[in-house]
Residue frames as a rotation matrix with the C-alpha (Angstrom) as fourth column:
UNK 1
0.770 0.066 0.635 103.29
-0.115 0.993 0.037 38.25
-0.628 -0.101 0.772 148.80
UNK 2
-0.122 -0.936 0.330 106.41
-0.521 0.343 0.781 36.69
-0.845 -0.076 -0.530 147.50
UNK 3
0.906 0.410 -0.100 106.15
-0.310 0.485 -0.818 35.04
-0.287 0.773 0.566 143.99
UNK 4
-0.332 -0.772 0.542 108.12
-0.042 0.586 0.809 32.34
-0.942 0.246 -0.227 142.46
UNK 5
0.847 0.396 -0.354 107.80
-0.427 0.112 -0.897 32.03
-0.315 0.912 0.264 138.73
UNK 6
-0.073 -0.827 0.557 109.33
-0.124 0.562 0.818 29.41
-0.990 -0.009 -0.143 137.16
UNK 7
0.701 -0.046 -0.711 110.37
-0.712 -0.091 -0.696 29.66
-0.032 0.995 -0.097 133.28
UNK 8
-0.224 -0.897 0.382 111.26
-0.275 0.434 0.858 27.21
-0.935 0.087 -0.344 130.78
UNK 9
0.358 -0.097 -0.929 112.18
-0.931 -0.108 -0.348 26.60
-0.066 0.989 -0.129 127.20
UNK 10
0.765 0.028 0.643 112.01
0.083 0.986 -0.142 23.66
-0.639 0.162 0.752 125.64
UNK 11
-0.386 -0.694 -0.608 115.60
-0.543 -0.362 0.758 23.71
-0.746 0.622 -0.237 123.07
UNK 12
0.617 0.359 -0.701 115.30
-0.785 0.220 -0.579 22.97
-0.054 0.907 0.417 119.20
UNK 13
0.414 -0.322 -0.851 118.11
0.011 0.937 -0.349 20.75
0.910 0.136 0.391 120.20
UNK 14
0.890 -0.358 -0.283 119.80
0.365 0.184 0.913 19.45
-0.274 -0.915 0.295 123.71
UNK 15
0.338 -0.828 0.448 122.91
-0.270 -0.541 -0.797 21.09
0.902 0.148 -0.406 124.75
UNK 16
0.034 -0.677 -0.735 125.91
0.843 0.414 -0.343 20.29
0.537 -0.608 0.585 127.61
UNK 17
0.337 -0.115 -0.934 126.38
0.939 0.109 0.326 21.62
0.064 -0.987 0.145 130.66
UNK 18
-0.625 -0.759 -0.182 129.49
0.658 -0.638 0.399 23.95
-0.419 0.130 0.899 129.18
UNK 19
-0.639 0.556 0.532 127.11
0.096 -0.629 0.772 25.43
0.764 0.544 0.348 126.26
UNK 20
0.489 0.864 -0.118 124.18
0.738 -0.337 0.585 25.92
0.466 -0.373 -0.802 129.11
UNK 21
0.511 -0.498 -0.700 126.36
0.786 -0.058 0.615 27.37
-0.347 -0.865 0.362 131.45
UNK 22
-0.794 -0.557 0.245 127.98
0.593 -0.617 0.518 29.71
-0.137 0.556 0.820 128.39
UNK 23
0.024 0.881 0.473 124.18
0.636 -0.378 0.673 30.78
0.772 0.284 -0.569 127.49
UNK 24
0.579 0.694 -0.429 123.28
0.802 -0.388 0.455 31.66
0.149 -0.607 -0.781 130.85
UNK 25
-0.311 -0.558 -0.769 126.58
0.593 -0.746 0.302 34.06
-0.743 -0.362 0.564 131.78
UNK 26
-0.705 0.136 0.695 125.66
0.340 -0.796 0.500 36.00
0.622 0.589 0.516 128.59
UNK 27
-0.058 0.873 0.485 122.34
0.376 -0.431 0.820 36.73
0.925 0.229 -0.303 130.19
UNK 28
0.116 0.022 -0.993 123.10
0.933 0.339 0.117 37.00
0.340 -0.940 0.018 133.89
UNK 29
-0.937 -0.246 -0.249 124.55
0.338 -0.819 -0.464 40.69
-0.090 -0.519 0.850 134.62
UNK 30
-0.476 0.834 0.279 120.93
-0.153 -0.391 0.908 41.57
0.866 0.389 0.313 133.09
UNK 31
0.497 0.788 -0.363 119.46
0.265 0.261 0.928 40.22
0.826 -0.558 -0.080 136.72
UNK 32
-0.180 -0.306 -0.935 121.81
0.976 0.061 -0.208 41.53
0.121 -0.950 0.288 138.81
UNK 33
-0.889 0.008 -0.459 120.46
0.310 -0.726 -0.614 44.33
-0.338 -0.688 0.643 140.86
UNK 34
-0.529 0.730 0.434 116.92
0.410 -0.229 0.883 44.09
0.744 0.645 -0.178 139.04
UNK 35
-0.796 0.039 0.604 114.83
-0.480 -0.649 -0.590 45.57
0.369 -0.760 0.535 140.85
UNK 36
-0.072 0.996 0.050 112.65
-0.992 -0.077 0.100 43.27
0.103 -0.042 0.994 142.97
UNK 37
0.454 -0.451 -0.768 114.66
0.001 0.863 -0.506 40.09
0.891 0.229 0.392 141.98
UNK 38
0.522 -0.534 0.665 115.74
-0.677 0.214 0.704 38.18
-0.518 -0.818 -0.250 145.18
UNK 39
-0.460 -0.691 0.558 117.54
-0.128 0.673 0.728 35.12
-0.879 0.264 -0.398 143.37
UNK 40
0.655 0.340 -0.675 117.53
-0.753 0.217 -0.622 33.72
-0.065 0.915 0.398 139.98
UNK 41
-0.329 -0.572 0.751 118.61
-0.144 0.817 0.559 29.84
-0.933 0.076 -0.351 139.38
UNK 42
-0.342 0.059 -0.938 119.59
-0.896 0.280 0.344 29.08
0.283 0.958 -0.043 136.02
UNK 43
0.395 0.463 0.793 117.88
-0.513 0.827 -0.228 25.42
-0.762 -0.317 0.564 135.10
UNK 44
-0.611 -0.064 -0.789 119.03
-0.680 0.553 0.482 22.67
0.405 0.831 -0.381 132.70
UNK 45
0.754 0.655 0.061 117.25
-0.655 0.755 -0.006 19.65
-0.050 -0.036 0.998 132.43
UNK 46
0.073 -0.708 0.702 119.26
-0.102 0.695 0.712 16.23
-0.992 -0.124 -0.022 132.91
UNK 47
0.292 -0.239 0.926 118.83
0.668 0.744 -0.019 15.70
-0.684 0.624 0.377 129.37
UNK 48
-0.698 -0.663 0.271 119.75
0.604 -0.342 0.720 18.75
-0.385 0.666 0.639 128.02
UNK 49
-0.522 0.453 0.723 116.74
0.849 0.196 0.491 19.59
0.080 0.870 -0.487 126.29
UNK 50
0.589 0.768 -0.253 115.19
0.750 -0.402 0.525 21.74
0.302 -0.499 -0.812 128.65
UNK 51
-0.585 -0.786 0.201 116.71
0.513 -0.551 -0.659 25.46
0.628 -0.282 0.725 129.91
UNK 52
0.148 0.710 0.688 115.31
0.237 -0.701 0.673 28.25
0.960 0.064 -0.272 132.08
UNK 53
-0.480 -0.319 0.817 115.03
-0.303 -0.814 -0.496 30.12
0.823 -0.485 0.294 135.23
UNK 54
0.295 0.604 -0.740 113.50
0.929 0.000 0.370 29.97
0.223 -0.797 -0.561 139.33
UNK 55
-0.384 -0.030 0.923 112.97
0.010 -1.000 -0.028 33.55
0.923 -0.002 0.385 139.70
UNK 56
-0.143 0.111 -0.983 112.24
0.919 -0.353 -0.174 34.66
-0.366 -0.929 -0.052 143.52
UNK 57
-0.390 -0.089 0.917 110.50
0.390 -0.918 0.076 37.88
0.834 0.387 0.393 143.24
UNK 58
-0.933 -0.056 -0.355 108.85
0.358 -0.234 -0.904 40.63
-0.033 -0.971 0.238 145.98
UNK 59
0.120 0.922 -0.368 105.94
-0.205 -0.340 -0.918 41.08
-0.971 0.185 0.148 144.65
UNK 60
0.145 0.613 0.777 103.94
0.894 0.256 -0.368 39.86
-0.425 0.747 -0.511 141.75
UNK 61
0.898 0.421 0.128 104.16
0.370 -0.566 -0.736 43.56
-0.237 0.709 -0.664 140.04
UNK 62
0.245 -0.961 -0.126 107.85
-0.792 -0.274 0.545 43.14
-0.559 -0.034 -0.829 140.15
UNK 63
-0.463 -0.145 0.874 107.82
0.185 0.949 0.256 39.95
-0.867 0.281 -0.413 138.33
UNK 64
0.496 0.580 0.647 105.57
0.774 0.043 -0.632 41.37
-0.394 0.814 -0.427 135.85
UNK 65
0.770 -0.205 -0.604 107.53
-0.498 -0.784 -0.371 44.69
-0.397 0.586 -0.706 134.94
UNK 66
-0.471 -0.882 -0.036 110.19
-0.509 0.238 0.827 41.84
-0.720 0.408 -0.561 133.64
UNK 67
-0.671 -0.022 0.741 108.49
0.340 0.879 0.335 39.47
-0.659 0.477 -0.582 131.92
UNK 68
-0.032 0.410 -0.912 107.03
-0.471 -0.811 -0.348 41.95
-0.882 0.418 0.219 128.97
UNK 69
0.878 0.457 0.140 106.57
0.010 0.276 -0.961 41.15
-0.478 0.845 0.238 125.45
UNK 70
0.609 -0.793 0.002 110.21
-0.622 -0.480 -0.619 42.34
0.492 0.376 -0.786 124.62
UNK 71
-0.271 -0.600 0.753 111.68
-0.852 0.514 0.103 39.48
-0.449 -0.613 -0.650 127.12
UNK 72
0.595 0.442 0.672 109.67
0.117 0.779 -0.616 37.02
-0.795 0.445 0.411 125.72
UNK 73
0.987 -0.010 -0.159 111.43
-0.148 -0.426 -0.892 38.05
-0.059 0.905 -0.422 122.55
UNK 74
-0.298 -0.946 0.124 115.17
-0.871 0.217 -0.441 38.24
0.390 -0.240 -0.889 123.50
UNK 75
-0.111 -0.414 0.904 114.51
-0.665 0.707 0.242 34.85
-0.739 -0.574 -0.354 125.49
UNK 76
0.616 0.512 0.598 113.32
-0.159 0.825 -0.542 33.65
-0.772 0.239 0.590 122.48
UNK 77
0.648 -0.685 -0.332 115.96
-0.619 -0.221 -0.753 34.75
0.443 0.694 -0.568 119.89
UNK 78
0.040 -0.955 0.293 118.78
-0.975 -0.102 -0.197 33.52
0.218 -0.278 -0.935 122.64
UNK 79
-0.686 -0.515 0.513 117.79
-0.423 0.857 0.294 30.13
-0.592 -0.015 -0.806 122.64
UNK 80
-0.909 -0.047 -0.415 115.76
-0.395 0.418 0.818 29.38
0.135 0.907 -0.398 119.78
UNK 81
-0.365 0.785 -0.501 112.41
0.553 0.616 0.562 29.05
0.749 -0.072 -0.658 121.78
UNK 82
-0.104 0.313 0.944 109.83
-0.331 -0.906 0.264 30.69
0.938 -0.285 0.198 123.42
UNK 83
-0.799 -0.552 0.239 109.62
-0.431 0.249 -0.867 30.71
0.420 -0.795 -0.437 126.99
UNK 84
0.397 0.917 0.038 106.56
0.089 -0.080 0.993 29.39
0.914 -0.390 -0.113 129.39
UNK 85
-0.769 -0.282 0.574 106.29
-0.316 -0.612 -0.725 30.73
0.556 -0.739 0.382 132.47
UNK 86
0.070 0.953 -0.293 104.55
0.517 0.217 0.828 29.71
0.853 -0.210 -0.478 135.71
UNK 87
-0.378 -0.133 0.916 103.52
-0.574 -0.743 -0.345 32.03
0.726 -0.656 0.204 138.68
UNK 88
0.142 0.357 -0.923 103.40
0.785 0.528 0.325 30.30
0.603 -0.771 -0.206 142.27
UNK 89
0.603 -0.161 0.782 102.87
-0.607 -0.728 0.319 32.59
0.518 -0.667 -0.536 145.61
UNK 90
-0.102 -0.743 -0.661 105.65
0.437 0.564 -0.701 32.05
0.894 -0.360 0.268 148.01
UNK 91
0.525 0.369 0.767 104.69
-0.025 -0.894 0.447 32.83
0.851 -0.254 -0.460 151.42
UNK 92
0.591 -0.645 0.484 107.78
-0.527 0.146 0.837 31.44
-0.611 -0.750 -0.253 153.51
UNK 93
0.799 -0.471 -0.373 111.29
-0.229 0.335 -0.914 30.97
0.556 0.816 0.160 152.28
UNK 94
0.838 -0.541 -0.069 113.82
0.231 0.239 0.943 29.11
-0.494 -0.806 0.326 154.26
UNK 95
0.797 -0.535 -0.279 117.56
-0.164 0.253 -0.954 30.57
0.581 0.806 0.114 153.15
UNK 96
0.792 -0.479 -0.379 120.53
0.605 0.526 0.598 28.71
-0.087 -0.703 0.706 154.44
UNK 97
-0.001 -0.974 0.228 123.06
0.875 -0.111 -0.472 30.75
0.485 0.199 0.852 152.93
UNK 98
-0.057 -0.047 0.997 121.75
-0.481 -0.874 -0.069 34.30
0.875 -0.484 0.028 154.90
UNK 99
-0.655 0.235 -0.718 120.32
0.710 0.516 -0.479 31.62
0.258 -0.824 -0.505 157.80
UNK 100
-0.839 0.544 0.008 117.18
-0.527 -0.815 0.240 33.65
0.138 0.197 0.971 156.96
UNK 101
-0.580 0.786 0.214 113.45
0.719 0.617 -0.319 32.78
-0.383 -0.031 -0.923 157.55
UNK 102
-0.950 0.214 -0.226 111.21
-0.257 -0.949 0.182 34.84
-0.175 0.231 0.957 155.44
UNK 103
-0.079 0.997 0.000 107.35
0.795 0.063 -0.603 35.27
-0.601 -0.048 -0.798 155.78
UNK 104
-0.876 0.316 0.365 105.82
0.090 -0.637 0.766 37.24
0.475 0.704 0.529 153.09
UNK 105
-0.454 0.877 0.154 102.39
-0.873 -0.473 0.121 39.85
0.179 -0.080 0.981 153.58
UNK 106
-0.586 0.460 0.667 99.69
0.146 0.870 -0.471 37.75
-0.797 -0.178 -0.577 153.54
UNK 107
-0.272 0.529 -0.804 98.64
-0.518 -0.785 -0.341 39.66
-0.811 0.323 0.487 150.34
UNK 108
0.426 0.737 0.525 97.03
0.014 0.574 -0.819 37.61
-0.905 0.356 0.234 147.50
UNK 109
-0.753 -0.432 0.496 99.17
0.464 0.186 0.866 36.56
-0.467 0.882 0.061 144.31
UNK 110
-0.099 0.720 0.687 95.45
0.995 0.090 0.049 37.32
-0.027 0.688 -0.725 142.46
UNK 111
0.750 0.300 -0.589 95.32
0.353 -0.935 -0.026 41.42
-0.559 -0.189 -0.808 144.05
């Protein structure tokens, strides 16, 4: 099964577009080629206040060999707050940009 987990940090203070957008490239090369990681969308919030991630993963024990005690940690140093993190199953994903339909297992987010 397919798992979305969506993460976000609340900021000690709102920040523009430019300064989100400056954050996230520091952290990005870190997700490219992760293993397991189909997409990652940075997030801002309209007001600023809010930062964080939509993680597309292949499996639930790929999502979990990132999000360790030591990530928590660096995400929290790099913006001044810890992260929270929810886990949805994803078991069809429509992408336009491959013109892709993906069905995931039918395995259980809980197994």
């Amino acid at each position: 099964m397919m798992i979305t987990v969506i993460n976000s940090i609340r900021l000690p203070e709102p920040i523009c577009v430019a300064e989100a957008r400056a954050l996230f490239l520091q952290t990005a090369p870190q997700y490219q080629q992760l293993p397991g990681l189909i997409r990652k969308v940075y997030t801002l919030s309209e007001d600023g206040a809010t930062v964080g991630g939509v993680y597309l993963w292949r499996s639930r024990e790929a999502a979990d060999a990132l999000y360790t005690p030591q990530w928590n940690a660096r995400v929290a140093e790099h913006y001044g707050a810890p992260p929270t993190l929810v886990y949805l199953e994803s078991p069809v994903v429509v992408d336009n940009i491959s013109d892709e339909l993906i069905a995931a297992d039918e395995k259980p987010l809980s197994s």
